[in-house]
PDB file of N, H, CA, C and O in Angstrom:
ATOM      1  N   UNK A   1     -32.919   1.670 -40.629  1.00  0.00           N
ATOM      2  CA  UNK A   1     -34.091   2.455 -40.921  1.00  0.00           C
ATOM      3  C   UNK A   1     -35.309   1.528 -40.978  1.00  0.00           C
ATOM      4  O   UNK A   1     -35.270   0.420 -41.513  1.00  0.00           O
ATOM      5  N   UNK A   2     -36.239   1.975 -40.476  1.00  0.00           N
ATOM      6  H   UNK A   2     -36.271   2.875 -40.040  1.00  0.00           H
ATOM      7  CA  UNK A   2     -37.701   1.002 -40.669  1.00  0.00           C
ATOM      8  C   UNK A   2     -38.350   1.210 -41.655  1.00  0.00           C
ATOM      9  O   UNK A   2     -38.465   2.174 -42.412  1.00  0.00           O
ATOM     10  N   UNK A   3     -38.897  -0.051 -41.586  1.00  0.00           N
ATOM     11  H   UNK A   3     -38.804  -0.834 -40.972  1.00  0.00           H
ATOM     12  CA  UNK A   3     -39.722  -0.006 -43.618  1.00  0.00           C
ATOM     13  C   UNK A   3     -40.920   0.010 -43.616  1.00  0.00           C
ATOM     14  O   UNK A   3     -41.718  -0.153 -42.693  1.00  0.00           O
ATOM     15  N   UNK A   4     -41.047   0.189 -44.556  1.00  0.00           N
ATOM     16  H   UNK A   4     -40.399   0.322 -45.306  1.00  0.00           H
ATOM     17  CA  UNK A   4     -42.757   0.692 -44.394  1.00  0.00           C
ATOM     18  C   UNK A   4     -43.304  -0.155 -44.899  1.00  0.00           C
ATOM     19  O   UNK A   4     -43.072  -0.812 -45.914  1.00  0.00           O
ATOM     20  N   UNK A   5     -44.637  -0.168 -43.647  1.00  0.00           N
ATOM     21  H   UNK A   5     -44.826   0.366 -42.822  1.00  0.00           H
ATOM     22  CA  UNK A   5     -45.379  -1.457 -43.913  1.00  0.00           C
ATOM     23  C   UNK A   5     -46.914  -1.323 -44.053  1.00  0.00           C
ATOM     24  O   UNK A   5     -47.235  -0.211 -43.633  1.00  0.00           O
ATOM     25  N   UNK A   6     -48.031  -2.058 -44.500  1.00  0.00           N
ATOM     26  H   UNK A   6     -47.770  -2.961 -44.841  1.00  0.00           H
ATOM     27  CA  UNK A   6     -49.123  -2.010 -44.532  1.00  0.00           C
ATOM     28  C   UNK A   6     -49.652  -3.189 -44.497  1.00  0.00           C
ATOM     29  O   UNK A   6     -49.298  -4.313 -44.854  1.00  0.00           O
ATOM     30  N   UNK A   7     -51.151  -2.442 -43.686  1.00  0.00           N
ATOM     31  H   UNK A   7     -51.438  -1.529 -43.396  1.00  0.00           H
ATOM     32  CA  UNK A   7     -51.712  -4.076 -42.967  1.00  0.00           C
ATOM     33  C   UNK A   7     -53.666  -3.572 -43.397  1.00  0.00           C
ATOM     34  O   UNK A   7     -53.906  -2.377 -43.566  1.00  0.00           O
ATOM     35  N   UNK A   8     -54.433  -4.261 -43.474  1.00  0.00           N
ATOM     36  H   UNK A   8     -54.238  -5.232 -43.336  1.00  0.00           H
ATOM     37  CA  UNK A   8     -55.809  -4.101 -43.727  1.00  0.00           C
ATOM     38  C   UNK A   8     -56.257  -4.875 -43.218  1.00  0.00           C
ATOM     39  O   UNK A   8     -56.125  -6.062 -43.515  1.00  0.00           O
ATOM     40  N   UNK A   9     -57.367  -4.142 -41.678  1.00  0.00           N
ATOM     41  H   UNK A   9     -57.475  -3.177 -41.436  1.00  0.00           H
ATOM     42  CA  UNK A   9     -58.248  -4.642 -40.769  1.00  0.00           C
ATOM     43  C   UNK A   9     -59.171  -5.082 -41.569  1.00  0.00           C
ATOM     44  O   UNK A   9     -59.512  -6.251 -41.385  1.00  0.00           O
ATOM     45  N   UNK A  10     -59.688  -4.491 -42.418  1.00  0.00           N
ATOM     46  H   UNK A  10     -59.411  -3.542 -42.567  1.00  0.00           H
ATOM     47  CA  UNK A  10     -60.986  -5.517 -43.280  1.00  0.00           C
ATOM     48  C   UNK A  10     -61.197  -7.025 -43.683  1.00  0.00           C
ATOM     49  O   UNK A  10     -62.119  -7.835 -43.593  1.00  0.00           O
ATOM     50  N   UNK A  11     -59.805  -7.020 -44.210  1.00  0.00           N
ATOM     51  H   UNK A  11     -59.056  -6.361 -44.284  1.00  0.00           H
ATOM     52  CA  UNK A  11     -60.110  -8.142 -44.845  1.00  0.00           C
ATOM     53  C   UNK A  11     -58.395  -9.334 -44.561  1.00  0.00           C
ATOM     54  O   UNK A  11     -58.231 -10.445 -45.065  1.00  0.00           O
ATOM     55  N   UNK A  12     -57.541  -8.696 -43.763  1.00  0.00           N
ATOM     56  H   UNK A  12     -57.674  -7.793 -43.353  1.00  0.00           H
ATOM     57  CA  UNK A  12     -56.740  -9.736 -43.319  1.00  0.00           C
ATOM     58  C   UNK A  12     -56.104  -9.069 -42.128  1.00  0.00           C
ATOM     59  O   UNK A  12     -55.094  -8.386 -41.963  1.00  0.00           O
ATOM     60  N   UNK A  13     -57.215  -9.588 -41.248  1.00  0.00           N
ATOM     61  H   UNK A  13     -58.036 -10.143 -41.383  1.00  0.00           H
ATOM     62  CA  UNK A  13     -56.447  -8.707 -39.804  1.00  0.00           C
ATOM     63  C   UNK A  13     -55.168 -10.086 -39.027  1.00  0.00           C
ATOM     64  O   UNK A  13     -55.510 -11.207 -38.650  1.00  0.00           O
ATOM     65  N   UNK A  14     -54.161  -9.681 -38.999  1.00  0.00           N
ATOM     66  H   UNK A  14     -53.883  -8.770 -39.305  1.00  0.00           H
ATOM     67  CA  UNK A  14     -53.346 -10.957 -38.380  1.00  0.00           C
ATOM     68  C   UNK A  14     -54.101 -11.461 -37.065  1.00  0.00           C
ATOM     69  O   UNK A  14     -53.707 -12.542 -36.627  1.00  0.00           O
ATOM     70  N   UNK A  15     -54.580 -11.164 -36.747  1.00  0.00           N
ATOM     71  H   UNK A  15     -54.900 -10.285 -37.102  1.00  0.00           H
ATOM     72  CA  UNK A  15     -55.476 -11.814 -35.394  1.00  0.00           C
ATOM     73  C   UNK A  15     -56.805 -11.347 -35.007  1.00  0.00           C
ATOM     74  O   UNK A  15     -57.111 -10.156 -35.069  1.00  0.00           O
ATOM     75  N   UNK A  16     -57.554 -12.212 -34.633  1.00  0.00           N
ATOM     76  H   UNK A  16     -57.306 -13.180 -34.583  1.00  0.00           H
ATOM     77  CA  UNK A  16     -58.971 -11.634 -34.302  1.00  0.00           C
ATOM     78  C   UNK A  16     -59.533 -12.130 -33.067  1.00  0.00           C
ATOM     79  O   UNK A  16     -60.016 -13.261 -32.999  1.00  0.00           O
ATOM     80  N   UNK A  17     -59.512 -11.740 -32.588  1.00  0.00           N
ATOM     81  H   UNK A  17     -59.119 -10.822 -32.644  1.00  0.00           H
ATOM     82  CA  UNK A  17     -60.325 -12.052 -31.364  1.00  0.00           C
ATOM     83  C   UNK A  17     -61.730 -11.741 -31.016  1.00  0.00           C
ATOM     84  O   UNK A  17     -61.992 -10.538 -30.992  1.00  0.00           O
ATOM     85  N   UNK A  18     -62.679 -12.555 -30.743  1.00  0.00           N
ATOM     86  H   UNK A  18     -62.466 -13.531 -30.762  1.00  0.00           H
ATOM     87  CA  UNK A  18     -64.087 -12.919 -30.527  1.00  0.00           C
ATOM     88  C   UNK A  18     -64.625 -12.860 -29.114  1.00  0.00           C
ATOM     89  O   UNK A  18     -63.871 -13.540 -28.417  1.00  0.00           O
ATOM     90  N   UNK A  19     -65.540 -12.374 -28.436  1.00  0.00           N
ATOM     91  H   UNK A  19     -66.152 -11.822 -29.001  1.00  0.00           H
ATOM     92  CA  UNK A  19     -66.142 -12.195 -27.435  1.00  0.00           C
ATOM     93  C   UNK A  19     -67.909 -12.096 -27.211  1.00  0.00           C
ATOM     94  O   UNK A  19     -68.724 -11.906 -28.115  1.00  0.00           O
ATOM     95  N   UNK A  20     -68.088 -12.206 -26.344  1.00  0.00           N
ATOM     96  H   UNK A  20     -67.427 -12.360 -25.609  1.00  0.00           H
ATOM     97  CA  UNK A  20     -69.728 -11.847 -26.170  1.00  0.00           C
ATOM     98  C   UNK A  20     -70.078 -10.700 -26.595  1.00  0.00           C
ATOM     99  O   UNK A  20     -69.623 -10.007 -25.685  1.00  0.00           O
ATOM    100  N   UNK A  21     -70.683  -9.792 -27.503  1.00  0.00           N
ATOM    101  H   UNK A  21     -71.053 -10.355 -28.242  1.00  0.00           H
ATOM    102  CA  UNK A  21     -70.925  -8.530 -28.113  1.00  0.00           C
ATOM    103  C   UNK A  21     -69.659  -7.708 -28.672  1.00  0.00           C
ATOM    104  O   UNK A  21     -69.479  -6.493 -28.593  1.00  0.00           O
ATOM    105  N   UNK A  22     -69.072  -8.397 -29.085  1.00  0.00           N
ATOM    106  H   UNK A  22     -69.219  -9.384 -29.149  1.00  0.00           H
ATOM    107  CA  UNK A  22     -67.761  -7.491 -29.649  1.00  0.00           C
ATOM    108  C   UNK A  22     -66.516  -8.874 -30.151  1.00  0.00           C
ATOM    109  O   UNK A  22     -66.493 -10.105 -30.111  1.00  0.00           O
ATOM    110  N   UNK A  23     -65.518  -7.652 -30.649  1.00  0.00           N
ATOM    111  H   UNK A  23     -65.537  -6.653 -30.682  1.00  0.00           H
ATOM    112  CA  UNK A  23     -64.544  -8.780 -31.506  1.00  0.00           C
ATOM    113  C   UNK A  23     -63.461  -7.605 -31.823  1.00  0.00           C
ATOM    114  O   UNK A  23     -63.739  -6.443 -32.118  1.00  0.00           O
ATOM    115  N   UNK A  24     -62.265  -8.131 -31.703  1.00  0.00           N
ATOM    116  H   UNK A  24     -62.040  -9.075 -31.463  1.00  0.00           H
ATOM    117  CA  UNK A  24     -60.916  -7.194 -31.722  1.00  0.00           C
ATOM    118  C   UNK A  24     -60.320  -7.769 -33.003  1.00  0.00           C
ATOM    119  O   UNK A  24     -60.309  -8.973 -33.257  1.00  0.00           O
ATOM    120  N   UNK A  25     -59.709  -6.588 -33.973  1.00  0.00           N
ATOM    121  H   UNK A  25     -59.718  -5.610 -33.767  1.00  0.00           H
ATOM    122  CA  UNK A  25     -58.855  -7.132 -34.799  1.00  0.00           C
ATOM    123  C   UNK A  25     -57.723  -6.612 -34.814  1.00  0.00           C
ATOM    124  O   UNK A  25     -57.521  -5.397 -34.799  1.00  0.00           O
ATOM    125  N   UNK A  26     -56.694  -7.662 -34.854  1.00  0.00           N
ATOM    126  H   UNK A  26     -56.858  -8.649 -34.867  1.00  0.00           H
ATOM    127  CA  UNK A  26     -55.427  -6.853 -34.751  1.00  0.00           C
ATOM    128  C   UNK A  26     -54.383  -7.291 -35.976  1.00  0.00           C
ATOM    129  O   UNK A  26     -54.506  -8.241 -36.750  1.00  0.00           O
ATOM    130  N   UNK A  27     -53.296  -6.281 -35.908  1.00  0.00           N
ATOM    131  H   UNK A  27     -53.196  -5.510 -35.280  1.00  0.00           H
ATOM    132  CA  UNK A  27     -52.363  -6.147 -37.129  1.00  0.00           C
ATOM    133  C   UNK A  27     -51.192  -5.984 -36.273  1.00  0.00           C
ATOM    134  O   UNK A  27     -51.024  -5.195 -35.344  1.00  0.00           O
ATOM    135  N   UNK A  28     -50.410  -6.877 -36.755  1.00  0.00           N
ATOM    136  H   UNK A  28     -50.547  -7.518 -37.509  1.00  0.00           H
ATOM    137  CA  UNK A  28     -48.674  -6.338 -36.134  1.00  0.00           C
ATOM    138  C   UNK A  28     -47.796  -5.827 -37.429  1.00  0.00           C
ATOM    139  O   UNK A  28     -47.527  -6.387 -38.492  1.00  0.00           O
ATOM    140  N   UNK A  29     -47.347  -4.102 -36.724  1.00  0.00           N
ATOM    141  H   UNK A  29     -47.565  -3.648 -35.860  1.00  0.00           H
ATOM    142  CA  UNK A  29     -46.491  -4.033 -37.648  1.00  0.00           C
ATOM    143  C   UNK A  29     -44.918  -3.886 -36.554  1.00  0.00           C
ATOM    144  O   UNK A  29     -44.756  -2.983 -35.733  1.00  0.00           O
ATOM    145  N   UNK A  30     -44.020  -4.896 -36.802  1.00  0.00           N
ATOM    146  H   UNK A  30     -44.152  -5.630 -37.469  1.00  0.00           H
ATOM    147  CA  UNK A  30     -42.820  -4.939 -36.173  1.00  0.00           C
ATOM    148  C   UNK A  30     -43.257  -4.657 -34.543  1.00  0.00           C
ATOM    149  O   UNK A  30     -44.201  -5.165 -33.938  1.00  0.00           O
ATOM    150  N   UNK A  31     -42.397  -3.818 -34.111  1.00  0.00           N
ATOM    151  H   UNK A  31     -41.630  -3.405 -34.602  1.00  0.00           H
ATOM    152  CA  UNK A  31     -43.171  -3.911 -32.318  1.00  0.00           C
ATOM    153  C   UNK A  31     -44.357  -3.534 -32.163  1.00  0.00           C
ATOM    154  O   UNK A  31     -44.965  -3.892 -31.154  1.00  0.00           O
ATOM    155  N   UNK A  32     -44.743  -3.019 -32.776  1.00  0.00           N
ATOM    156  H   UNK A  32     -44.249  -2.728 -33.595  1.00  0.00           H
ATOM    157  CA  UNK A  32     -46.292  -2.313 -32.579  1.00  0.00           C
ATOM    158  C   UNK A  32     -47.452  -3.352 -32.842  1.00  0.00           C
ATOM    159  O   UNK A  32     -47.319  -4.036 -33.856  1.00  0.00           O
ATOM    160  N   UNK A  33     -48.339  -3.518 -32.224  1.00  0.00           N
ATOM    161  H   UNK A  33     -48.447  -2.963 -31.400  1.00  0.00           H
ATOM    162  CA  UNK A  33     -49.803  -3.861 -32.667  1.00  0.00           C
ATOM    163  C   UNK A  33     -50.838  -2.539 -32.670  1.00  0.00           C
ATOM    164  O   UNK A  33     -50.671  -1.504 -32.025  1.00  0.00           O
ATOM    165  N   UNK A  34     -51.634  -2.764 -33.316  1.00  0.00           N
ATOM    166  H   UNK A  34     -51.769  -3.604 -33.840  1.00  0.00           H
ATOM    167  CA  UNK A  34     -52.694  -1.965 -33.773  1.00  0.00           C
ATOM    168  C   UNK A  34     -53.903  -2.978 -33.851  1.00  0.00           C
ATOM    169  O   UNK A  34     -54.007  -3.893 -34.669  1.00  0.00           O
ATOM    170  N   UNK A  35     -55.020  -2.570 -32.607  1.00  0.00           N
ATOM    171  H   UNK A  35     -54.936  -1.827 -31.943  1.00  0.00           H
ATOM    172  CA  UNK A  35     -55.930  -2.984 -32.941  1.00  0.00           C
ATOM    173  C   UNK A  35     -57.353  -2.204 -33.303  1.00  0.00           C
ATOM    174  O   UNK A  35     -57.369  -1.005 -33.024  1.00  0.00           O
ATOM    175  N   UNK A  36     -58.586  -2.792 -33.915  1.00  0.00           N
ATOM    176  H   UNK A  36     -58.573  -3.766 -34.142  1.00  0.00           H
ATOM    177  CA  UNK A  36     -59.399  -2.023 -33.554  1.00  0.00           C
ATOM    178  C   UNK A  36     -60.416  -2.785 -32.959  1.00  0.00           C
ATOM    179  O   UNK A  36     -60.356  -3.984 -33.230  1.00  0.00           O
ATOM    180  N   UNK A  37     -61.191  -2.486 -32.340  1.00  0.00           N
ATOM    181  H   UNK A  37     -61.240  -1.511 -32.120  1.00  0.00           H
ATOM    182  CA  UNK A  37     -62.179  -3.467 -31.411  1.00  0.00           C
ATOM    183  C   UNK A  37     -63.798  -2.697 -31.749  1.00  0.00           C
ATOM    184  O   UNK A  37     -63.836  -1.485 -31.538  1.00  0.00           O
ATOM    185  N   UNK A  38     -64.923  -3.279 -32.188  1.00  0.00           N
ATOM    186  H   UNK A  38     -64.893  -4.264 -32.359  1.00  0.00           H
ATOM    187  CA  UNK A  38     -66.014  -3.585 -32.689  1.00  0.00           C
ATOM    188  C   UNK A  38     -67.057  -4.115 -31.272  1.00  0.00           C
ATOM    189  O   UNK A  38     -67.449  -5.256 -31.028  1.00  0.00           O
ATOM    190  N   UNK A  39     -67.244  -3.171 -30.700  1.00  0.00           N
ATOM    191  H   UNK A  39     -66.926  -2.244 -30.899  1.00  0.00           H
ATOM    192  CA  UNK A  39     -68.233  -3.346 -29.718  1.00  0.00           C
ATOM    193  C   UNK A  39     -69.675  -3.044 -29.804  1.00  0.00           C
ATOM    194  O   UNK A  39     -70.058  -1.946 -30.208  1.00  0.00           O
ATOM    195  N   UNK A  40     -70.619  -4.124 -29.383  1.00  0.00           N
ATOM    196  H   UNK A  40     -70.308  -5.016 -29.055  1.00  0.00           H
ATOM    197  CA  UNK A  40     -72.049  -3.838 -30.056  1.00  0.00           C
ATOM    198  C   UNK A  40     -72.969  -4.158 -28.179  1.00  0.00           C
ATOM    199  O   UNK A  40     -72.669  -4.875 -27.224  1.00  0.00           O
ATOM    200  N   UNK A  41     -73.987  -3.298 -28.418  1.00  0.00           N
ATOM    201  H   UNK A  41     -74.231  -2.716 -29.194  1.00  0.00           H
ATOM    202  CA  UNK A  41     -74.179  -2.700 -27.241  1.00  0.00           C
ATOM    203  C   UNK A  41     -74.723  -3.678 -26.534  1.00  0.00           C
ATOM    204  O   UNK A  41     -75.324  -4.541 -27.174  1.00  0.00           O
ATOM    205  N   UNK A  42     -74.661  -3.783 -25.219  1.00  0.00           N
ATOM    206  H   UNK A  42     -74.173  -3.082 -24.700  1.00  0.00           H
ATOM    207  CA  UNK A  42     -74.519  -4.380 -24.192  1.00  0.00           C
ATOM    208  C   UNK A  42     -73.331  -5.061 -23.585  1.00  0.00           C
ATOM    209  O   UNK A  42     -73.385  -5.818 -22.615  1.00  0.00           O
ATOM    210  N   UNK A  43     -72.232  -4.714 -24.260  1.00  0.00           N
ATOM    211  H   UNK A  43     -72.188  -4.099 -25.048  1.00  0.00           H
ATOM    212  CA  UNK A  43     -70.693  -5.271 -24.162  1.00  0.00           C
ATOM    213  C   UNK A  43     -70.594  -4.499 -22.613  1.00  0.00           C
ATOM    214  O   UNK A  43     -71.375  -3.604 -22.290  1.00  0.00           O
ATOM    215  N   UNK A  44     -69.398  -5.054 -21.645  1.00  0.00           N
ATOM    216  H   UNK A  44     -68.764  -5.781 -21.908  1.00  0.00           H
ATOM    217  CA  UNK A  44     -68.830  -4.422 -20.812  1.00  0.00           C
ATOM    218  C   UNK A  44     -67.816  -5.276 -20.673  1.00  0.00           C
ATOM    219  O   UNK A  44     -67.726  -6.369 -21.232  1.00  0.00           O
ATOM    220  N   UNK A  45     -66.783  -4.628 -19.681  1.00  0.00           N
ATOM    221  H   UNK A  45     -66.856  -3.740 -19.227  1.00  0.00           H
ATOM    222  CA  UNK A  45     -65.382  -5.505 -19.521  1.00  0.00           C
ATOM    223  C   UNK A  45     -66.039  -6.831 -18.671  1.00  0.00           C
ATOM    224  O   UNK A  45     -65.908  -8.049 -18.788  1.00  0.00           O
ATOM    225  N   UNK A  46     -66.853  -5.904 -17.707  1.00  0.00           N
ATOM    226  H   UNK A  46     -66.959  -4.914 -17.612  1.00  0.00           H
ATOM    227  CA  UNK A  46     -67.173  -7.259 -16.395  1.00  0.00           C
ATOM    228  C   UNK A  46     -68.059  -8.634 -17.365  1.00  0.00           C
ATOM    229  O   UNK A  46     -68.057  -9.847 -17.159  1.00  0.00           O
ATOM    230  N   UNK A  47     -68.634  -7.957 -18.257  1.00  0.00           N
ATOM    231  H   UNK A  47     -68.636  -6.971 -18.424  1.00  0.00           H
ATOM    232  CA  UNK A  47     -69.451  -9.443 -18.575  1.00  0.00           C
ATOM    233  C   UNK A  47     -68.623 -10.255 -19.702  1.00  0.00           C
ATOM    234  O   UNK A  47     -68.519 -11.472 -19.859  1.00  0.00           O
ATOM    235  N   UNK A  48     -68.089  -9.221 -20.408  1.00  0.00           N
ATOM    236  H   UNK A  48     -68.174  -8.232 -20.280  1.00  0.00           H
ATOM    237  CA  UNK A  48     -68.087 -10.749 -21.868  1.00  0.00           C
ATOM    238  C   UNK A  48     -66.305 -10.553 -22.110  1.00  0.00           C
ATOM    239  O   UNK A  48     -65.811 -10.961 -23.162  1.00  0.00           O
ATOM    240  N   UNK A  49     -65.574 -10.004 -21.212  1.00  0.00           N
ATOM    241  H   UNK A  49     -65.975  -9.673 -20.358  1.00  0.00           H
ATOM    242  CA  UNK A  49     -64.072 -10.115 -21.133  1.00  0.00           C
ATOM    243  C   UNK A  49     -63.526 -10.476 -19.935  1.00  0.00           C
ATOM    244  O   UNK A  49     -62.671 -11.353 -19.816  1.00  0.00           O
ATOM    245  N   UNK A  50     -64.081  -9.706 -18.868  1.00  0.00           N
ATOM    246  H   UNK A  50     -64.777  -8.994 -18.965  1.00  0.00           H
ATOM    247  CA  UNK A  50     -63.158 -10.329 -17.680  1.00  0.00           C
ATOM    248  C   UNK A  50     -63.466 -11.921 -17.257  1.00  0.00           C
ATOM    249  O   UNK A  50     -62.687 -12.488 -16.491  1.00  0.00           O
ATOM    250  N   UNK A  51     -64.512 -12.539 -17.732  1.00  0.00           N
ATOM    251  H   UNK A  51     -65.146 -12.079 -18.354  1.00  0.00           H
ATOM    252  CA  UNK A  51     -64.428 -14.043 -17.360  1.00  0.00           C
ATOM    253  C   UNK A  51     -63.303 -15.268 -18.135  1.00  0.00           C
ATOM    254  O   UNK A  51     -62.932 -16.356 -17.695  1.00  0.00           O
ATOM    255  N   UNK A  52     -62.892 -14.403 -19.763  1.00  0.00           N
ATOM    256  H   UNK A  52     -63.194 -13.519 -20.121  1.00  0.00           H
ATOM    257  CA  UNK A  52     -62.060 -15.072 -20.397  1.00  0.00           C
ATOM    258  C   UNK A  52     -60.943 -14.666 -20.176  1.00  0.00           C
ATOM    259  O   UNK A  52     -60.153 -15.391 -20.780  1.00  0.00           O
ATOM    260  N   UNK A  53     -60.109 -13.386 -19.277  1.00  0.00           N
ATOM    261  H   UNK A  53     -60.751 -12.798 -18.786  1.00  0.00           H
ATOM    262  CA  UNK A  53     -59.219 -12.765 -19.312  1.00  0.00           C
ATOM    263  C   UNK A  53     -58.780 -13.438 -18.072  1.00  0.00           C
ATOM    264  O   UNK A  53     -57.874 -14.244 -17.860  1.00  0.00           O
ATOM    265  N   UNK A  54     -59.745 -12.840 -17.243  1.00  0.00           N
ATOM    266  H   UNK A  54     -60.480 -12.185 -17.415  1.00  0.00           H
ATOM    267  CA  UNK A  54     -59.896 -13.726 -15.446  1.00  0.00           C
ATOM    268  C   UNK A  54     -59.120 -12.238 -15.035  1.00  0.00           C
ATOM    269  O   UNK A  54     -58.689 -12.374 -13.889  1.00  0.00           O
ATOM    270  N   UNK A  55     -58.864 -11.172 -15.450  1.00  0.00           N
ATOM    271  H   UNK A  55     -59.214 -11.061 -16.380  1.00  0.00           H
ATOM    272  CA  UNK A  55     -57.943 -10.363 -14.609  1.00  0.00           C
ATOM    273  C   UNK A  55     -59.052  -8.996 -14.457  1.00  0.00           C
ATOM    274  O   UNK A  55     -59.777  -8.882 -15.446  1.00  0.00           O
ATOM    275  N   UNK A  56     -59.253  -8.072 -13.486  1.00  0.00           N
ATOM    276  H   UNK A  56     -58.664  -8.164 -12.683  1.00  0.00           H
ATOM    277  CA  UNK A  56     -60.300  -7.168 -12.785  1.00  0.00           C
ATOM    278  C   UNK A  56     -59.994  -6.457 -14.179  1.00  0.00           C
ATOM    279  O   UNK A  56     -61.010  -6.575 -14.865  1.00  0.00           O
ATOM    280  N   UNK A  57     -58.864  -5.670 -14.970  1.00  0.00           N
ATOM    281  H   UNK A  57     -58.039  -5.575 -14.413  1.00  0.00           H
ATOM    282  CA  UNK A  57     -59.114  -4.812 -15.897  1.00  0.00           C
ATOM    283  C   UNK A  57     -58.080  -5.605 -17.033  1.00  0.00           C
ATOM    284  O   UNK A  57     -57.453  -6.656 -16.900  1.00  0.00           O
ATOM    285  N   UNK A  58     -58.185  -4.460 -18.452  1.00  0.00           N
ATOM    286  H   UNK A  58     -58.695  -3.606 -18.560  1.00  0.00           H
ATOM    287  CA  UNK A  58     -57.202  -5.273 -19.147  1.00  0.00           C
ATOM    288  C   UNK A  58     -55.689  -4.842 -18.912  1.00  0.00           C
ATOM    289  O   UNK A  58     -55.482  -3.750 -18.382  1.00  0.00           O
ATOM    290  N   UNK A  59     -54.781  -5.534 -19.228  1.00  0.00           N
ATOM    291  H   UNK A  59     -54.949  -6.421 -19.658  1.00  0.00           H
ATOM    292  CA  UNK A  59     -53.377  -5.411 -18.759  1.00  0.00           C
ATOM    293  C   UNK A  59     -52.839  -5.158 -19.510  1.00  0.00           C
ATOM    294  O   UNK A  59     -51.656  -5.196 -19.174  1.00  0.00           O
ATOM    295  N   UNK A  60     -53.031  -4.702 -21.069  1.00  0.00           N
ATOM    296  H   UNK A  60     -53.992  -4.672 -21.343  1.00  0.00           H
ATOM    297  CA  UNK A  60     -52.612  -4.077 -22.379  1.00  0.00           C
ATOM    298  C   UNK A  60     -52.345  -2.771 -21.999  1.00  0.00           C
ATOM    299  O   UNK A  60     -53.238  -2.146 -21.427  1.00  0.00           O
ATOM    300  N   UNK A  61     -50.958  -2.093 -22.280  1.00  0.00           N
ATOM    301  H   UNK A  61     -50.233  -2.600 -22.746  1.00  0.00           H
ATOM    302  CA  UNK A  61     -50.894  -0.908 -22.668  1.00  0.00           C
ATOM    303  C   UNK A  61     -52.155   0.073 -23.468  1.00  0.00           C
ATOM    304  O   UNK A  61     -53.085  -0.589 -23.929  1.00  0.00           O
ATOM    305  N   UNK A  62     -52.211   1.259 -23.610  1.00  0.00           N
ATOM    306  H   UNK A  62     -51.455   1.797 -23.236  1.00  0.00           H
ATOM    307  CA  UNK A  62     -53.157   1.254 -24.791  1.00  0.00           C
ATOM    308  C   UNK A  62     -53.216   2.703 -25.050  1.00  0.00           C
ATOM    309  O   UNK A  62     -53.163   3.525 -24.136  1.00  0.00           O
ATOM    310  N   UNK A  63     -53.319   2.995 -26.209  1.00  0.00           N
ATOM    311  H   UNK A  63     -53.362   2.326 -26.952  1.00  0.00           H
ATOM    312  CA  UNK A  63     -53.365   4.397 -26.570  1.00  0.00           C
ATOM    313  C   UNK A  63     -54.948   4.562 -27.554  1.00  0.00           C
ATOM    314  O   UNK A  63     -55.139   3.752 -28.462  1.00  0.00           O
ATOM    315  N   UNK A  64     -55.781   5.436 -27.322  1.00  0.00           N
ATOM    316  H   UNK A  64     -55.625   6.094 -26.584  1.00  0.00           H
ATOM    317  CA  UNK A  64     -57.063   4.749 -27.981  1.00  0.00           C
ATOM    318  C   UNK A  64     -57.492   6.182 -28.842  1.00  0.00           C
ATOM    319  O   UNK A  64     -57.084   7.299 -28.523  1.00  0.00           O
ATOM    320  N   UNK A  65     -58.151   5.975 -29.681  1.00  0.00           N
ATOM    321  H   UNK A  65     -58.482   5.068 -29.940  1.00  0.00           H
ATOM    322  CA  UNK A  65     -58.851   6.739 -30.654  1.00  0.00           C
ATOM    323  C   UNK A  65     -59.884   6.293 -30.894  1.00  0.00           C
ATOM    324  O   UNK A  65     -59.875   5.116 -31.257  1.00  0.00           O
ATOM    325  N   UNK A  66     -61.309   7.048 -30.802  1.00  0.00           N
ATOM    326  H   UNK A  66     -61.317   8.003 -30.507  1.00  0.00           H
ATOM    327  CA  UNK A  66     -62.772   6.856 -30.904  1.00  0.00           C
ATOM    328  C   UNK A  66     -63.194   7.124 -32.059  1.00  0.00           C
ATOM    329  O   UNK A  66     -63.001   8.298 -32.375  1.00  0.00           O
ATOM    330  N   UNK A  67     -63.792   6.378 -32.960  1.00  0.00           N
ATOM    331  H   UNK A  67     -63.949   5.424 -32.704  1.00  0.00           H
ATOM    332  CA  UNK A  67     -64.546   7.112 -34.537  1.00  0.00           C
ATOM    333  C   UNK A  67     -65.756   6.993 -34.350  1.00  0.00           C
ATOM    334  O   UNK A  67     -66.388   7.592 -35.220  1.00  0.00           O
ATOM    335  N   UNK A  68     -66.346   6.522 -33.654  1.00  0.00           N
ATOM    336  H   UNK A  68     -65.833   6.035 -32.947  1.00  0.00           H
ATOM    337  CA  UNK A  68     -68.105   6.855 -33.401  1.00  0.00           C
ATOM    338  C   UNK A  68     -68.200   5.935 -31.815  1.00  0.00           C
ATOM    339  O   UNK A  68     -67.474   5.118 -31.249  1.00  0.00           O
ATOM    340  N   UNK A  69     -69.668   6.673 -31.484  1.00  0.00           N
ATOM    341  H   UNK A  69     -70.257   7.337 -31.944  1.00  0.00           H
ATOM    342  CA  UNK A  69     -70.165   5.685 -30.322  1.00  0.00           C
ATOM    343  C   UNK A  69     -69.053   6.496 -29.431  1.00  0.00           C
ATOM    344  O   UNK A  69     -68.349   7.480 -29.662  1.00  0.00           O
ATOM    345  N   UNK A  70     -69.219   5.642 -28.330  1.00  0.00           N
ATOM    346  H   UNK A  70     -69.790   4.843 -28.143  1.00  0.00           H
ATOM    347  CA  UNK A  70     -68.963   6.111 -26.802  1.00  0.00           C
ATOM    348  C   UNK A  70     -68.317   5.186 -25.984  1.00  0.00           C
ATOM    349  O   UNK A  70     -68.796   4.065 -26.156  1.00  0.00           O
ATOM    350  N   UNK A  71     -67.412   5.212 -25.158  1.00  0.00           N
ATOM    351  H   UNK A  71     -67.023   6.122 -25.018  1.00  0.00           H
ATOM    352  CA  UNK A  71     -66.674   3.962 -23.925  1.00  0.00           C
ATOM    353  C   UNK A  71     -66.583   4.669 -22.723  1.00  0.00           C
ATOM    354  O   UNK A  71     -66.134   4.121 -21.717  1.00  0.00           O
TER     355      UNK A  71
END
């Protein structure tokens, strides 16, 4: 049976990742990651991710939910 777990993006995200206008935080619980990503305007994939990624889109699975703003 799986156990229940809890993780808080605020203030101890297991990983964070940093970019040109934006920054991803992520939490692993067992197989799953959960991130949320913090984009501030003028972000796009082509400028401030695909040069550190090097790949045309991202290659993450992804299931997404919007709480404000627009993509």
């Amino acid at each position: 049976m799986a156990k229940m777990q809890k993780k808080i993006l605020n203030t101890s995200p297991d990983k964070v990742r940093k970019f040109e206008n934006g920054k991803i935080e992520l939490a692993n619980l067992g197989d799953v990651t959960i991130g949320r990503a913090v984009l501030e305007p003028g972000w796009s994939w082509e400028k401030c991710v695909k040069p550190i990624v090097k790949t045309d889109s991202c290659q993450a699975p992804h299931t997404q939910y919007m709480v404000s703003g627009r993509i």
